[in-house]
C-alpha positions, 0 to 999 in steps of 0.5 A, a space after each residue: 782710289 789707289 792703293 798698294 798690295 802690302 808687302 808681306 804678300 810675297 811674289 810667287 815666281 812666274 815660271 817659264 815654258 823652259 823652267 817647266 820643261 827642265 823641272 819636269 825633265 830632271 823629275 824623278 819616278 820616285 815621289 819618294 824625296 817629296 815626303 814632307 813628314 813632321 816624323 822624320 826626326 822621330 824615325 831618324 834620331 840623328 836628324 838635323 834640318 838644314 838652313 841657310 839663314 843667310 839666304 833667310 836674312 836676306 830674303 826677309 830683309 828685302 821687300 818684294 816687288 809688287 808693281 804699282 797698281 794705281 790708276 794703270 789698267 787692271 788687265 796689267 799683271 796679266 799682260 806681264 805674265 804673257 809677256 814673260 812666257 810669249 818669247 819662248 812658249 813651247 808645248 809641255 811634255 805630257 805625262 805620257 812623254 815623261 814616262 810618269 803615271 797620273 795619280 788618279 783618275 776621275 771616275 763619273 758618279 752615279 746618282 742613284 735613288 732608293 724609292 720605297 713601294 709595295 712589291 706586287 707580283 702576280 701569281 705566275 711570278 710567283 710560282 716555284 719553277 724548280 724540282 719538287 721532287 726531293 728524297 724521301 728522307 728529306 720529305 720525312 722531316 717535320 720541325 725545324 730541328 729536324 732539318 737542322 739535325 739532317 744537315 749538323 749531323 751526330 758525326 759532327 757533334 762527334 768530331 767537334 767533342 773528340 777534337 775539343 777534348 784532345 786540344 784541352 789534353 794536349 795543352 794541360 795533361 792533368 786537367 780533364 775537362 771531358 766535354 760531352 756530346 749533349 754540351 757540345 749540341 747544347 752549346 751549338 743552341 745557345 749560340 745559334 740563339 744568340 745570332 737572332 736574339 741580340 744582347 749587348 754583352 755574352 753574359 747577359 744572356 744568363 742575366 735574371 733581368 734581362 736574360 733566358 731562362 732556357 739558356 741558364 737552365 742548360 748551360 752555366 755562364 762559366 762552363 760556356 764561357 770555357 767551352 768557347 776557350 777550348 772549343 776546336 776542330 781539328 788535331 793542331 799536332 798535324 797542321 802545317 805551318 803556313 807557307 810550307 808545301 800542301 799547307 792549307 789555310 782552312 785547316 782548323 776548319 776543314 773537317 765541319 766543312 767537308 762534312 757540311 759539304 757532304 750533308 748540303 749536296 744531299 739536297 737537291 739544288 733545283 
């Protein structure tokens, strides 16, 4: 049964060797003139899109040539095409040739697949290899807060109420807010509490439902929340702007983490 292609299908124009030769050689670097953005008339106010609409009445006015496909062999409209690229078939540039770069590169995927089972290890795995030798001060310490206190030290606590207590003059004279030692550790306890006991809100750690006793007992809800407004580390008065000579981008935090470092290499490694 023969049919025919209906009109509306529009004819893809076949291209030649020498057409994608001159298209490739008048090809710019840029992609930048192939940005078909819907936002050019928002970026660009002053924006008009050009039409020919004669071309356009034309082209919508004359029906496409599809040939016949009738009772002819099917292998026709690949017969057309060789003929019409035989005649002066050339190799085409490579991307190499043209000076252009590939877009993308395609990189294998691996497979890979998670198993579950039971990890057993022998005693010899297990055995410790390192030094069990270790400073008498640090064989002395006995709970966990102990080790704790050796590594976040008085100094630190100091430092970080001396720092917070000189933010908050410096940004309201008239308002003291004299921040203490004990709130300062007392605040460094709640939030350590807080990165292991997870809640979905900071408040509802004061919460009676849902809430700590021990954390609305040391601390009320408003001071904490104000403590995590003014809490700092360092003098701004003396900080760099970024960008400048010996500006360091570390350096509302730079005294903890010199000190950190310090207390750390008391340690040993092995």
């Amino acid at each position: 049964m023969s049919s025919r292609i209906p009109c509306s299908v529009p004819r893809l124009p076949i291209l030649s060797s020498d057409d994608l030769e001159s298209i490739l050689e008048q090809w710019q670097y840029s992609e930048d003139s192939l940005d078909f953005s819907d936002d050019d008339d928002v970026a660009d106010p002053s924006y008009v899109l050009e039409v020919n609409e004669q071309n356009l009445r034309q082209e919508s006015d004359e029906e496409p040539e599809v040939p016949y496909l009738g009772d002819q062999d099917d292998n026709i409209l690949i017969t057309n095409s060789e003929a019409n690229t035989s005649a002066s078939a050339q190799p085409c540039k490579t991307s190499s040739e043209i000076g252009t770069t590939p877009r993308s590169t395609c990189v294998p995927k691996t497979s890979i697949i998670w198993k579950t089972k039971n990890l057993d290890l022998n005693e010899d795995q297990m055995r410790f290899r390192g030094s069990s030798k270790l400073p008498n001060e640090t064989l002395e310490l006995k709970t966990p807060y102990h080790v704790f206190s050796y590594l976040f030290t008085d100094d630190i606590v100091v430092l970080i109420r001396d720092e917070t207590n000189l933010y908050n003059v410096q940004k309201d004279a008239d308002k003291s807010i004299n921040v203490t030692s004990q709130e300062i550790r007392e605040f460094v306890g709640i939030t350590h509490f807080m990165s292991i006991v997870h809640l979905p809100n900071v408040r509802m750690y004061w919460s009676e439902k849902y809430g700590y006793a021990h954390i609305r007992e040391k601390m009320p809800l408003k001071r904490f929340e104000f403590l995590r407004q003014v809490l700092h580390f360092n003098d701004n008065s003396k900080m760099l702007p970024y960008g400048q000579p010996n500006s360091d981008s570390l350096y509302k935090i730079r005294p903890i983490i010199q000190k950190l470092n310090r207390n750390f290499g008391k340690v040993p490694l092995q």
